[in-house]
Every structure is written in structure tokens, then in C-alpha cells.
C-alpha positions in Angstrom: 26.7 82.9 1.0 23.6 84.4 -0.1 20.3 82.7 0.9 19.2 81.8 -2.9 22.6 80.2 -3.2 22.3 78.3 0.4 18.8 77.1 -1.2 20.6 75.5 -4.1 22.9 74.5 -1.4 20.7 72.5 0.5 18.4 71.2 -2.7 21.7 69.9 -4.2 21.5 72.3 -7.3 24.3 74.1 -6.6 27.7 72.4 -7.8 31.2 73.6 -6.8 33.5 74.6 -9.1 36.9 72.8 -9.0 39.6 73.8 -11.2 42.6 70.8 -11.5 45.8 70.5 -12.9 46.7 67.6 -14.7 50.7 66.6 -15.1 53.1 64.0 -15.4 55.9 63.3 -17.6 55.0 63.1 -21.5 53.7 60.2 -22.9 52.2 59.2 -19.1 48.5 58.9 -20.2 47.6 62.2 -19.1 45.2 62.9 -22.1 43.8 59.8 -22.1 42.8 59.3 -18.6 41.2 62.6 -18.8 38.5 61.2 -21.1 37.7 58.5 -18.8 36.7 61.4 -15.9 34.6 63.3 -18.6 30.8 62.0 -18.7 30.9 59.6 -21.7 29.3 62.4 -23.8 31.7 65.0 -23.9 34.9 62.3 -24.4 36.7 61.9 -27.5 39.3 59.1 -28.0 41.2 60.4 -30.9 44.4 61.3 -28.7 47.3 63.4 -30.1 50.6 64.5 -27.7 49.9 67.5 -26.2 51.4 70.3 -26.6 51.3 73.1 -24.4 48.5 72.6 -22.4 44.6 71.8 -23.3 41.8 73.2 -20.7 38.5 70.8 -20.5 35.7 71.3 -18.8 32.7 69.2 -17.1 30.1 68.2 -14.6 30.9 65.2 -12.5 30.1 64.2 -9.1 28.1 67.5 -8.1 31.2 69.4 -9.3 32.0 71.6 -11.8 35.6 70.9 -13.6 37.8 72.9 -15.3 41.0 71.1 -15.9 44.1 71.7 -17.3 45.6 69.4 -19.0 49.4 70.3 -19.1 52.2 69.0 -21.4 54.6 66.3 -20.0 57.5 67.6 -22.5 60.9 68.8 -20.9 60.4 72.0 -22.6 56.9 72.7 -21.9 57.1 71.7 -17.9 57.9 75.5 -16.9 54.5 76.1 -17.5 52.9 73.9 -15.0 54.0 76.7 -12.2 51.7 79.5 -14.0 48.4 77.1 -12.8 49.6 76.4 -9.4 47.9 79.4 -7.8 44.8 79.0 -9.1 43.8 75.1 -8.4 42.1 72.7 -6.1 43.7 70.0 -6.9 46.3 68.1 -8.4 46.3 64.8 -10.5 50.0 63.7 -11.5 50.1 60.8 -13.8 52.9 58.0 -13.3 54.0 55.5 -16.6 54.4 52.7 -14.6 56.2 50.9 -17.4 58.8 53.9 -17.6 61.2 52.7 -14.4 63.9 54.4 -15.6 62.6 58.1 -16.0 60.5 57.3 -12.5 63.9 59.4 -10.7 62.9 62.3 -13.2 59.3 61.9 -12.2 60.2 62.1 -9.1 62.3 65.0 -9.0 59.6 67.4 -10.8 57.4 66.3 -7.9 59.8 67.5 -5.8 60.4 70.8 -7.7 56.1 70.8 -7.7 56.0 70.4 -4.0 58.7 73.0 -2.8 57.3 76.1 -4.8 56.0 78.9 -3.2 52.5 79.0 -4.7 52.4 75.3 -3.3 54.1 74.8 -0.7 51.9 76.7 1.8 48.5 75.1 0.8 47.6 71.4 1.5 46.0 70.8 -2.1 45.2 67.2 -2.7 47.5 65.2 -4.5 46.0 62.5 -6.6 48.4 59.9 -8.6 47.2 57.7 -11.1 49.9 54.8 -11.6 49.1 54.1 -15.3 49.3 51.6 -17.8 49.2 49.1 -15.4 47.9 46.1 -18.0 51.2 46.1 -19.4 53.2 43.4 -18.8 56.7 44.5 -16.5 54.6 47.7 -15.0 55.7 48.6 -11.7 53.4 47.8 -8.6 51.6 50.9 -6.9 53.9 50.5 -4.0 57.0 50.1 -6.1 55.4 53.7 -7.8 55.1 54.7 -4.6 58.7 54.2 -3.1 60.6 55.3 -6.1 58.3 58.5 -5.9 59.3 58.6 -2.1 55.2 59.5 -1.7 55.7 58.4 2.0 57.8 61.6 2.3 54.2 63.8 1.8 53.0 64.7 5.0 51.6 67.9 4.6 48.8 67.1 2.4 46.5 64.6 1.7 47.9 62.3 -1.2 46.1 58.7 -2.8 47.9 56.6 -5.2 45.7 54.8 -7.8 46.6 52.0 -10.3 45.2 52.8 -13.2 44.7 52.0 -17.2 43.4 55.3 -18.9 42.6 53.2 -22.4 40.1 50.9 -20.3 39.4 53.4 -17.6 40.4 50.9 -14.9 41.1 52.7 -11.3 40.0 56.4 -12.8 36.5 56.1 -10.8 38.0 55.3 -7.8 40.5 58.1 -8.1 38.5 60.6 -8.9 35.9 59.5 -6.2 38.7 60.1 -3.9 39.7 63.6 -5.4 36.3 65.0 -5.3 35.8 64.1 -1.4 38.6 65.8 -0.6 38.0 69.0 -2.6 34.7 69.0 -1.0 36.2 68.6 2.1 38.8 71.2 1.7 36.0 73.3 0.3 33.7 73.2 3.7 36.8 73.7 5.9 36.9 77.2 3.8 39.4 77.7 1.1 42.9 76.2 -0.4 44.5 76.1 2.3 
């Protein structure tokens, strides 16, 4: 690091920059909960499906975000591997009202944690068990066991209930997230 940049360092006026991928099923919230971590400014709450993938970007918390906001549709999942190598972090959005594709959740997890460009680095794992208002929603634990999240032990993981219209639970998910980038950050890379 050079000495102007460990001046910023020290003054606080240099921010990290933190690239994060975004998945989950379709229809999860994904979009949504994504302008509740953007600074009220920059947020816009005209959702629409999306397709592909959308990139955002953002200051928050002393870090610099570039996210990638990836498609939850069956057809567009393949692409979520082509951002693996190049992130910090990783948010996976749960529909806790959708028990009964939680075992399809679950198994793109799986497919997520056993790739190569993954499987070797200890990226933080953040889930956000959304759309927890409604009324029948599955519990964070319940999230968490048909998710088999206890079975992560090669990475630091935190499971969040959330509600991405109201913006319940996002702060103290992303509170979590950043702490652990940073940390990973100081110990000196992605791995």
C-alpha cells in the first residue's frame, strides 16, 4: 500500500471496494431488498422481475458496493457461476412463505457451495429469510434447517429475517456482511 493511500487509510477517507452477488430463487425479494441497502438516494421502488442480472452500485458503511443482482429464474441460474470468482461476498435471499420450493433452494446452495471457484475460499455467506410479515412464513430456524445451514462450516454464514418492502432485518444483515468483508479484507484477500 502506498503511503498516500495508508493516509486515507488512517483518516478514514479511503473506502474498500466490495463487489457482492445477490441470488435466490425468483420471486425471493432479491430486487427489493437491494433498495433497502442503497442510501435512500439512489433507491427506486418501482420493481420489475429481473431478468438476467442488474449491477448496482453504492457507498455504505465505509465501503464501496458493486452488486450484482442475479436472476432467480431456472433458466437464468447458470449465470450466477460466471460472478463467483470475482466477489466478496454473498447474499442469498430465502421466500420464507415458499416451503415447498425451500428443497430447490436448498439444492442450488448446495450446487453454489461445491463449485470450484467457491469452494476453496471462505466468502461470507449472508441469508436474508424474507417476507417474513406474511402470515404462514417459516421461522429463521425452520429456514435454517430445511436449508441444512448447520452443515456450513467452512465459512462464516448469518441468517437474517427480513421484509425487503419495509426494510425490516436488512440493516442488521448488512451490518453483519460488511464486518466480515472488512475482516476478511485485513486478514489479506478472499480466501
Amino acid at each position: 500500500m502506498g503511503f498516500f493511500k495508508k493516509i486515507q487509510k488512517a483518516f478514514g477517507m479511503l473506502r474498500q471496494e466490495v463487489r457482492i452477488l445477490v441470488i435466490g430463487l425468483d420471486n425471493s425479494g432479491k430486487t427489493t431488498l437491494i433498495n433497502h441497502i442503497k442510501p435512500s438516494s439512489s433507491s427506486t421502488f418501482e420493481v420489475t422481475p429481473t431478468v438476467g442480472y442488474n449491477v448496482e452500485e453504492f457507498s455504505k458503511n465505509n465501503l464501496n458496493f458493486t452488486v450484482f443482482d442475479m436472476s432467480g429464474e431456472g433458466r437464468y441460474r447458470n449465470l450466477w457461476e460466471h460472478y463467483y470468482e470475482s466477489v466478496q461476498a454473498i447474499i442469498y435471499v430465502i421466500d420464507s412463505t415458499d416451503s415447498l420450493r425451500l428443497c430447490v433452494s436448498s439444492d442450488e446452495l448446495s450446487t453454489l457451495l461445491s463449485h470450484p471457484s467457491l469452494s476453496s475460499r471462505s466468502l461470507p455467506l449472508l441469508f436474508f429469510s424474507n417476507k417474513m410479515d406474511v402470515p404462514g412464513a417459516l421461522s429463521p430456524v425452520e429456514v435454517m434447517k430445511g436449508m441444512e445451514l448447520e452443515e456450513i462450516k467452512d465459512r462464516p454464514w448469518h441468517i437474517t429475517a427480513s421484509n425487503a418492502i419495509t426494510g425490516a432485518g436488512v440493516e442488521e444483515g448488512v451490518a453483519w456482511l460488511s464486518e466480515k468483508i472488512i475482516e476478511n479484507q485485513e486478514r489479506g484477500g478472499h480466501k
